[in-house]
N, C-alpha and C positions, 0 to 999 in steps of 0.2 A: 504494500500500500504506500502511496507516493503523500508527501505531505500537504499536498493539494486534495486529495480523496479523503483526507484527516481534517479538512478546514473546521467542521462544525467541532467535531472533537477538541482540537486543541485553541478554540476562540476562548475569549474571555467569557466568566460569567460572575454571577454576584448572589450570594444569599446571605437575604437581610442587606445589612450595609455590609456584608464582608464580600471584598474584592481577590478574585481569583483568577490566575495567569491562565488558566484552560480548566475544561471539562471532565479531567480524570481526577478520579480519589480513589487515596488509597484505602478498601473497607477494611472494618475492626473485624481485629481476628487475633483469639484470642494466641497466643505465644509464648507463655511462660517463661519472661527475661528478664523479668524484674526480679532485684535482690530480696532476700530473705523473707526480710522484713518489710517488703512491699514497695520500696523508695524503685527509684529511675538510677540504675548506675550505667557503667561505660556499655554494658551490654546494650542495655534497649535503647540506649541514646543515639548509638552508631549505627543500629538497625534503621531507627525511622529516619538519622541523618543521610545515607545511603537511599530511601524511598525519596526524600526532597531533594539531593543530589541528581538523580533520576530524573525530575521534572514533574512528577504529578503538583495538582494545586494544592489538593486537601487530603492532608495524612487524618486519617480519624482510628486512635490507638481500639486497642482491643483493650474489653473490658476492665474498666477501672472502678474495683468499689468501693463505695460509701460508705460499708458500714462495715468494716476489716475491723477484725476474722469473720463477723458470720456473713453471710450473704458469697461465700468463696469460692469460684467455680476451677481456682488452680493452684497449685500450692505455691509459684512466684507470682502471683496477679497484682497486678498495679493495685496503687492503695492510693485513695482522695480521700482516706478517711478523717486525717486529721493533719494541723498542721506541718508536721513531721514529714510531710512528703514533698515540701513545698521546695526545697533546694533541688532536688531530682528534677519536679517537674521541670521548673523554672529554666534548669540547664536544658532539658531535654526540647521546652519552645524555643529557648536561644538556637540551640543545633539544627533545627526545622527551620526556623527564620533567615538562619542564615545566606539557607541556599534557595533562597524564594520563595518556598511554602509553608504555608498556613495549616495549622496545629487544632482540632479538636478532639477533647477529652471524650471518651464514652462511658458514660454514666451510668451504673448496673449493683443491682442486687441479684444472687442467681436465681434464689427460692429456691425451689425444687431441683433444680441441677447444681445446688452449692455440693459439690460431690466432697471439699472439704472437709465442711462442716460436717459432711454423712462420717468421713473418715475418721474425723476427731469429737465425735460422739456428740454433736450439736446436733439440737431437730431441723428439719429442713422445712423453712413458712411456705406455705401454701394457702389459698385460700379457704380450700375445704380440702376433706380425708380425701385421698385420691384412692380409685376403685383399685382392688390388687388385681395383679397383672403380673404377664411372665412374658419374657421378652424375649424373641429367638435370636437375638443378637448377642447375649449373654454367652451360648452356647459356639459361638467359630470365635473367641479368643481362643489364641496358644496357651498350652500350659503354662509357657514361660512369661507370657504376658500375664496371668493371671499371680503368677507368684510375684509380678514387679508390682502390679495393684493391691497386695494384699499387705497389711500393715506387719510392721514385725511381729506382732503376734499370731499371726498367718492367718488371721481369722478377721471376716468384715463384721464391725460391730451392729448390732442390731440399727435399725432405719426407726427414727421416731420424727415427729410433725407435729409444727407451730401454727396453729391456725392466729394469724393477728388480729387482734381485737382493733375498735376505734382508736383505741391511744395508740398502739401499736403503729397502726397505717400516718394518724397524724408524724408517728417519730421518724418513719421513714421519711417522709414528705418530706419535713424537715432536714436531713440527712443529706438528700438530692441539691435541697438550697444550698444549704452550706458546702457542699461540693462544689457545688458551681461557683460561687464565692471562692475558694481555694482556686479553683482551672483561672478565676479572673484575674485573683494575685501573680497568678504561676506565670502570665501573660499569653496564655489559650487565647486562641480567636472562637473558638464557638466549642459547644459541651454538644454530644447526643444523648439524646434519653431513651433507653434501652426499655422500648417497651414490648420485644420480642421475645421468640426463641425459648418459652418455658419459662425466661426468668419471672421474676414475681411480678412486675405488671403485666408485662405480656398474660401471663399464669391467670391474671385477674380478666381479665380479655376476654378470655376462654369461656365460653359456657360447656365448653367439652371439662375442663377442670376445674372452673368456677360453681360451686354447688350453694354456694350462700343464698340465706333469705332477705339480710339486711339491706341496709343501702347500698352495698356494694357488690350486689350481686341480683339477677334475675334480668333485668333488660338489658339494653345493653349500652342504654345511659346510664344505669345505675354498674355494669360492669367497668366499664372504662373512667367511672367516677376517681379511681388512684391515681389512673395514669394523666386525666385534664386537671386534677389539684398539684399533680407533681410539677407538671409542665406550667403552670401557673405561680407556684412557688421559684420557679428557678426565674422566671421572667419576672416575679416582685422584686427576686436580690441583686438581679445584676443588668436589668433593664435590658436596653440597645445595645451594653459593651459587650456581650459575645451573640454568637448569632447558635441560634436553639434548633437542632434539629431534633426530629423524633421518629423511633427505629420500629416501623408496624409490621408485623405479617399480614399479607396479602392472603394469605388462605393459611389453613391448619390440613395437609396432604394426611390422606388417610382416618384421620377422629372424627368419629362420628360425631355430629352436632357440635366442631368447633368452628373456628372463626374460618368464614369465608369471605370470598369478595363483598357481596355484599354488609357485611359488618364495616370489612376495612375502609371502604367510601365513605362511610358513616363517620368513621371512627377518627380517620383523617380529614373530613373537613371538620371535626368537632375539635381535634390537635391544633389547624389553623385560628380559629378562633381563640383557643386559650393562648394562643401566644408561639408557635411554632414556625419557626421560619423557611423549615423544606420538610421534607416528610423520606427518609429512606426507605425504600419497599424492598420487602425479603417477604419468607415463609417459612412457616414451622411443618412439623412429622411428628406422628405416633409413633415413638422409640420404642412403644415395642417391636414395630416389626423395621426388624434389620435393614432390610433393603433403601427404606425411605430415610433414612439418616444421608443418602446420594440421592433425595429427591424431593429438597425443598432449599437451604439454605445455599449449600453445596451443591449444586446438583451436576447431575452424570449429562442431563439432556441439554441441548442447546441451546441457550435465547429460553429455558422455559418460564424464565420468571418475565420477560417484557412485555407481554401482552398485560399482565395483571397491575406493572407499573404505568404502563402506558393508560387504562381505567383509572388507575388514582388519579394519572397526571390532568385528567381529564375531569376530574372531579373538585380539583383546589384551586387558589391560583400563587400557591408557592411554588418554590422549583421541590422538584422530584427526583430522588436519586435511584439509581433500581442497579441490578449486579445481578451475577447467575451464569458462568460460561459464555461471555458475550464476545464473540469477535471484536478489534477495533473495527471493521469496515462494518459491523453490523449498529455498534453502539453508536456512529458517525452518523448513519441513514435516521436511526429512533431520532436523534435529535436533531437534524434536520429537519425533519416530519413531522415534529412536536408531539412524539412519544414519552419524552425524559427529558432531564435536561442536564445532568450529571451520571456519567459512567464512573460504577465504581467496580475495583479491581481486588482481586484476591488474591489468589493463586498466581495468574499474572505475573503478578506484582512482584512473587518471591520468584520466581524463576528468572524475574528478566528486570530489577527495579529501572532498566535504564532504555523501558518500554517508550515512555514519553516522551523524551528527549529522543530515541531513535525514530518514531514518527514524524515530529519534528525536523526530523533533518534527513527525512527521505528516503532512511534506512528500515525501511520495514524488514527485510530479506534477515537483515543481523539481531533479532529478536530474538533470545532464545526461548525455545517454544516449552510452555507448561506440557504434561505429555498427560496430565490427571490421572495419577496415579494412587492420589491421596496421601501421597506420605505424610502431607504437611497436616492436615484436619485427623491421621491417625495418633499423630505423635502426642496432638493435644489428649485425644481422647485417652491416652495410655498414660496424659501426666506428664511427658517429657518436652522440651523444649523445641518450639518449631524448628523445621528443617527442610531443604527441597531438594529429590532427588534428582537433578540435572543442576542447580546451582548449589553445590558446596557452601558458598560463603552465607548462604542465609542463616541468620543468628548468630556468626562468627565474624561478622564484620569489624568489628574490633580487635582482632588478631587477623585476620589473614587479608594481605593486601590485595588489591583488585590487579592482575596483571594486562588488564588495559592502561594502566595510567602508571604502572611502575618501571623504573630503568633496571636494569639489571647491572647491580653492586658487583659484580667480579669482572666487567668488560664484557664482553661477547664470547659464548664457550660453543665448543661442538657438541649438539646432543644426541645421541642414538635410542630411537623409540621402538623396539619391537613391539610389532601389534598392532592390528588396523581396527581393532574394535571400539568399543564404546572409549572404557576407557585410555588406548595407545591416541584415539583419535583425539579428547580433551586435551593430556598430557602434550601431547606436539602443538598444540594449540597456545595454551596457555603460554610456553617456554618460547614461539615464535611472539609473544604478544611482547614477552619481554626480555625480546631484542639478540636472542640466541639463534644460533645457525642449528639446524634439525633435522635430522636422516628419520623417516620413518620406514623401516621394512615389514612389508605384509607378505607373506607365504602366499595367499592365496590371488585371486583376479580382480577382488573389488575390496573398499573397504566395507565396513560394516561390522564382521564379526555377526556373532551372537543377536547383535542390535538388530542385523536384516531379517531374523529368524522372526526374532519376537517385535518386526515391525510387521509381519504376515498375519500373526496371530492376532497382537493390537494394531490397531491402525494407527492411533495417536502416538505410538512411540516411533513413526514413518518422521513425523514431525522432528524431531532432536536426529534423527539420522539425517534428514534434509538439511538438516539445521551444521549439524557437525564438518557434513561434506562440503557445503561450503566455505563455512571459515575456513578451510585446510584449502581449495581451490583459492582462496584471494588471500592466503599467507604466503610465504614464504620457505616453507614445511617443502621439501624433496622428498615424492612420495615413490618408495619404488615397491611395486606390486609382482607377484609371480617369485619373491626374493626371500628362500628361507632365510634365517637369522643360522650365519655358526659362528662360531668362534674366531675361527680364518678370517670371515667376513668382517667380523666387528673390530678382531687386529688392525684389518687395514685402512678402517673408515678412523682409525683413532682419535676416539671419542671422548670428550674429559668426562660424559658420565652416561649413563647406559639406562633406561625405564626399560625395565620388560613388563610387555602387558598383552603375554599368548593364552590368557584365556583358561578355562577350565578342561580337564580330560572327564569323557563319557564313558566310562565301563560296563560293560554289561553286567548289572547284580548278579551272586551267583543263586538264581530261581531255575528250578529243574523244567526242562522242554523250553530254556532260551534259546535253543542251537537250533530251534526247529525255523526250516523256511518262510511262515510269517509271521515270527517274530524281529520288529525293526526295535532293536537300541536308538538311542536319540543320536548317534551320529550318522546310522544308516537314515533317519528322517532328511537330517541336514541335507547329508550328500542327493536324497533321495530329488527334493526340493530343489536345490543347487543343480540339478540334472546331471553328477561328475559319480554317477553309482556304480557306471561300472557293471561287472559280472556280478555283485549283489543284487543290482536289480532284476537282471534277466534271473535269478536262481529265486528272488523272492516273488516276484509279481507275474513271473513266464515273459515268453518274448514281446508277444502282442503290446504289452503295456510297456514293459521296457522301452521298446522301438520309438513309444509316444512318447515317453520321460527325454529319450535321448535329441530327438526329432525334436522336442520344447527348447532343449537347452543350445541345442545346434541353430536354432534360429533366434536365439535370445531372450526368450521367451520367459525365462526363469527368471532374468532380471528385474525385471517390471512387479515391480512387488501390486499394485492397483489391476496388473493382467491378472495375475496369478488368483487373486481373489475373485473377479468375475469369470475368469474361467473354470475354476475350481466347482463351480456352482451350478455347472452341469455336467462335468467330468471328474474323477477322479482314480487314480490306480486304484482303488481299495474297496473291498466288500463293502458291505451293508451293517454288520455287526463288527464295532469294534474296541477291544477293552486298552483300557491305557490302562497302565499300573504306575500310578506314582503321580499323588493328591498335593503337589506343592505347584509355583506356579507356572512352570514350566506345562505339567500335567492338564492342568486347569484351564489354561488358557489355550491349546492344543484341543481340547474336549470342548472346550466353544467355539473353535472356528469348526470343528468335524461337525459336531451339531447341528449347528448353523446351512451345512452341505447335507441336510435329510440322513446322515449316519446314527444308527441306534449304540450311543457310546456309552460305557459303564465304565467309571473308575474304582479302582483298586488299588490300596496302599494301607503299610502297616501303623503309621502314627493315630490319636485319636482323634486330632480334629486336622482337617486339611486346609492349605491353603497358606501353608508356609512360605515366605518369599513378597506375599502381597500386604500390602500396608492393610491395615483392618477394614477399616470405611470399604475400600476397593474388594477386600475380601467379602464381606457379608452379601454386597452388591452380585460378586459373581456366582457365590454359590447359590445364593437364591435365584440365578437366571438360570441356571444350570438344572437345577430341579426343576423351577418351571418349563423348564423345555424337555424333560424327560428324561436326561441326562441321569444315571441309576450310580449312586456313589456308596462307597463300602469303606467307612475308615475301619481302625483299629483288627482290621485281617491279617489272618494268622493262619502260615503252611500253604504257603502259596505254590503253583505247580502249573507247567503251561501242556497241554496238549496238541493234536493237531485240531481239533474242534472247537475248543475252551478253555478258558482259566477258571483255575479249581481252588477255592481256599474255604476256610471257617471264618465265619463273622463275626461281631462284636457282641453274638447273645453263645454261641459255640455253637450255630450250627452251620451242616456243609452246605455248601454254595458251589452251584456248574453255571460259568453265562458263557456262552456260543459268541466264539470268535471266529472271523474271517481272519480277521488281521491283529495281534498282539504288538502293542509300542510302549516300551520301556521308558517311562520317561521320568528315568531315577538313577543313582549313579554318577551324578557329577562330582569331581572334586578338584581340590587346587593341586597345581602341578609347580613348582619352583625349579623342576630342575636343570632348565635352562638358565634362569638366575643364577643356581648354585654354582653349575659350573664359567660362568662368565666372571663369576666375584673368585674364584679358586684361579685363574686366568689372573686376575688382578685388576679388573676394572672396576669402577666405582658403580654400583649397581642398587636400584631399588624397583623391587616387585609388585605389581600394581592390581586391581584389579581381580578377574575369578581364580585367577594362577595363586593368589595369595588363599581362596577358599570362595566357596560362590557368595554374590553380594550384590548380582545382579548391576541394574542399571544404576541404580543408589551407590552399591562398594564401585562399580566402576568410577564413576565421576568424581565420587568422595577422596579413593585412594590416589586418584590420580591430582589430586590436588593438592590431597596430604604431600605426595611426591617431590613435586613442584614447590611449593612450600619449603621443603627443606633443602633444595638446590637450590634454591636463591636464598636461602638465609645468609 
């Protein structure tokens, strides 16, 4: 997208009297970088100073609350609670200011998701008892996630609830004031008030969770009575000097009898009236069911929140903010059209803070593309501090330098990159950005690695392979392809430092009747794919389909990752029944694109819950598509055995189990391989391991380690 196709995007706009250099904002999300004790330290101060660095207009932090400790939806959560924050803040609007943009605080109690307060035995306020409920999202955490959310006593304490009385709600009221009051000192340009997402106003919102008879509950004037006193109170304390926005859902996806569009119209011209000066439109989900946790706030689908901001926008006459998976060239069209009038960014945002500024200046192409994977909304969800897996430096912007904008302190060095994958491809990357000469060798014919496999499976990881291949096409990176890495070779390229990053080795587990003809290990898939199979295809699939495998690849046909998927879809080498063995995400995501191709596939594997490898959010989202489509899944199997017919195991109750295979794929078995490393460091070169070669880590350890890498060769 050219910066002319961005005109309405990046114009000025204004809410209230606050003046802002374009139409993107950065949205709150929660991130857990604040110290201890709740203050603003170097951590989150260099986080949002990198978002204004960037160019967005309006950073609006992830939740900050009121009333620390209770109301605490994270164990580092920004705290407005009392004066003691005000140096944090204070520095952290300086650091925003600096670089152009303008700083609002967001304003929150969590209620019912203060997950802290559940942790450290506080009751959770809600408005009324909430009905009990079991949630199948509970059930696809890993074991190992579940022992990192369990307190040291291993045990979660029992769940108790506050329902607020009148004085209650008055103190909150209060609370939000004087918060506001603190964001004015701190010198904030404008506070939101968090009246979404479960927490306690929003909660009050709800006639799905609002069950009261008093005044604050049953219509849905008397429901949103907290949230127009709130918004009321903040606008007595600090007038016109910051500008008031307020955070509504658009619908409650899923709960029966919760807040819909129609409410929200309602609800947000009743917001303008008390004193609100733009309205952000989002959407809440019934957590209990898994799925929609990637189908309201967050969501998997496209654009699906704009229609329903576009009815607010249509309903007020303040500006409108709205977010959801939005293209820039689609959020550019809404506000041109007077659908919205602010795009705001999430995810985005952490993959690429230097989104705005590259629009800007006509670089759309050098975006680096979010691939929504969810890392970043699972890590909150597990308690650990955000993270994105294609930018490394998110969260650690305070240690690690941006190799765009750094010189390289030791002069100019030779660097030798083995590995055209995810990871060898960032690593050559970063090290041409700062200003070092770069051999990359790839063994094979294209780059990619790993990344072109699992850009077949997902589509949206096509995007950071796009993304990759070109920054390496306009570096400076000498790429040479078809060129093992030896020893000889790396003698005489002599290189003052060496990244190996060859990726993971595929073994065939030892399961009885692997040897059998159509059983593919995951590198016979590769190869299969890649069209380079060989006598393994004619001995697994007969010649007929061989002929066509060989025939695809001989006319390049393999290459085209977007062919291969439309074609796939009415042809394929493989039966009709086919079991994968091996429930991680490899496995999983292979079992939705077969799927997806009319194959009746069942997975099989020995862990208890599957889906190792995918961030949770992304997890819960695929296996519930996976069952919904018919897809038959067996964790915790035991006594596995393959025939020519079928794979044979015992289930997780102990009984035996036969499903009718055409075709058996392993797709289990990987592991890290250093020993090209080992011996290049035993040679004598300065050498660091990157990537699945170090242990698999997918597209996350790729990018991660390779930066770690980089990192410490320019130190």
């Amino acid at each position: 997208m050219s910066a002319s196709v961005s005109s309405h995007l990046l114009a000025p706009g204004t809410i209230g009297r606050l003046s802002l250099r374009n139409r993107i904002v950065v949205t709150a999300m929660g991130v857990n970088l604040a110290e201890q004790d709740g203050s603003c330290g170097e951590r989150m101060i260099a986080y949002h100073a990198q978002q204004a660095r960037g160019g967005a207009a309006l950073i609006i932090t992830g939740a900050t609350g009121v009333a620390l400790p209770t109301g605490t939806c994270l164990p580092r959560q920004t705290s407005i609670s009392d004066d003691s924050c005000l140096a944090g803040l204070s520095a952290l609007v300086q650091a925003v200011h600096a670089h152009g943009a303008r700083l609002a605080l967001q304003l929150q109690h969590a209620g019912l998701n203060s997950v802290v307060d559940m942790a450290e035995g506080r009751p959770l306020w809600t408005p009324s008892l909430p009905a009990a409920s079991a949630s199948d999202a509970q059930s696809m955490f890993l074991p190992q996630e579940l022992a990192e959310l369990a307190p040291a006593t291993g045990k979660m304490p029992a769940v108790t609830f506050k329902i607020p009385t009148i004085d209650d709600i008055r103190q909150v009221v209060a609370l939000f004031a004087a918060a506001a009051v603190r964001a004015r000192k701190a010198g904030a340009d404008a506070v939101e008030i968090h009246g979404a997402h479960g927490y306690l106003l929003g909660s009050f919102l709800s006639a799905y969770r609002n069950k009261r008879t008093d005044e604050y509950g049953g219509s849905l004037e008397n429901r949103a009575r907290f949230l127009l006193e709130t918004i009321r109170a903040v606008k007595a304390a600090v007038g016109d000097d910051l500008a008031i926005l307020c955070k509504l859902d658009s619908r409650e996806v899923g709960s029966p009898g919760g807040i819909t569009l129609e409410d929200a119209l309602v609800t947000a011209r009743m917001a303008q009236e008390a004193g609100a000066d733009a309205i952000t439109v989002t959407a809440y989900h019934n957590t209990d069911r898994g799925i929609l946790h990637s189908a309201s706030h967050t969501p998997h689908e496209l654009a699906v929140n704009l229609p329903f901001a576009a009815a607010i926008k249509a309903a007020v006459r303040i500006p409108v903010i709205a977010s959801g998976r939005v293209e820039p060239e689609v959020g550019d069209a809404a506000i041109a059209a007077g659908k919205l009038d602010f795009l705001a960014m999430g995810r985005k945002l952490l993959a690429d803070p230097e989104l705005p500024n590259k629009l800007a200046a006509g670089r759309a192409e050098d975006i680096r593309p979010c691939i929504y994977c969810y890392t970043c909304i699972s890590a909150i969800y597990l308690r650990q501090s955000v993270r994105c897996a294609v930018n490394p430096r998110t969260g650690l912007e305070y240690r690690d330098p941006d190799p765009s904008i750094s010189e390289p302190n030791t002069g100019p060095r030779h660097m030798v990159v083995i590995g055209g994958g995810p990871g060898g491809m960032e690593a050559a990357r970063r090290l041409d950005l700062a200003g070092h000469r770069v051999t990359l060798l790839e063994q094979g014919n294209r780059l990619g690695g790993t990344l072109f496999l699992a850009s077949l499976a997902y589509a949206a990881n096509e995007r950071l392979l796009n993304w990759l291949t070109r920054q390496l096409a306009a570096s400076r990176v000498q790429i040479r392809l078809d060129t093992p890495a030896t020893p000889d070779l790396i003698a005489r390229l002599r290189p003052d430092a060496v990244i190996v990053a060859t990726g993971a080795v595929r073994s065939m587990p030892p399961i009885p009747g692997s040897d059998l003809p159509h059983v593919f290990s995951g590198d016979d898939m590769r190869r299969l794919l890649l069209g380079s199979a060989g006598a393994m295809t004619k001995r697994r699939l007969g010649a007929g389909k061989a002929a066509a495998v060989r025939l695809a690849a001989a006319l390049g046909l393999t290459s085209n990752l977007g062919l291969i998927r439309r074609t796939t879809r009415t042809w394929m080498p493989f039966g009709k029944n086919i079991v994968i063995i091996g429930g991680e995400l490899v496995g999983l995501e292979l079992a939705e694109f077969l799927g997806e191709r009319k194959r009746r596939v069942s997975i099989v594997d020995e862990p208890p819950v599957m889906g190792a490898g995918l961030a949770y959010v992304r997890r819960i989202r695929l296996l519930t598509e996976l069952r919904e489509h018919g897809v038959q899944m067996f964790p915790a199997a035991a006594n596995l055995r393959i025939d020519r017919h079928a794979v044979l195991f015992t289930d997780s109750d102990g009984g035996a189990r036969e499903i009718s295979a055409d075709q058996v794929i392993v797709a289990k078995g990987a592991t890290g391989d250093t020993q090209l490393a080992d011996t290049l460091r035993r040679a004598g070169f300065n050498v660091r391991a990157i990537g699945d070669c170090t242990g698999v880590g997918y597209i996350e350890g790729a990018m991660r380690t390779a930066a770690e890498a980089v990192r410490e060769l320019l130190a």
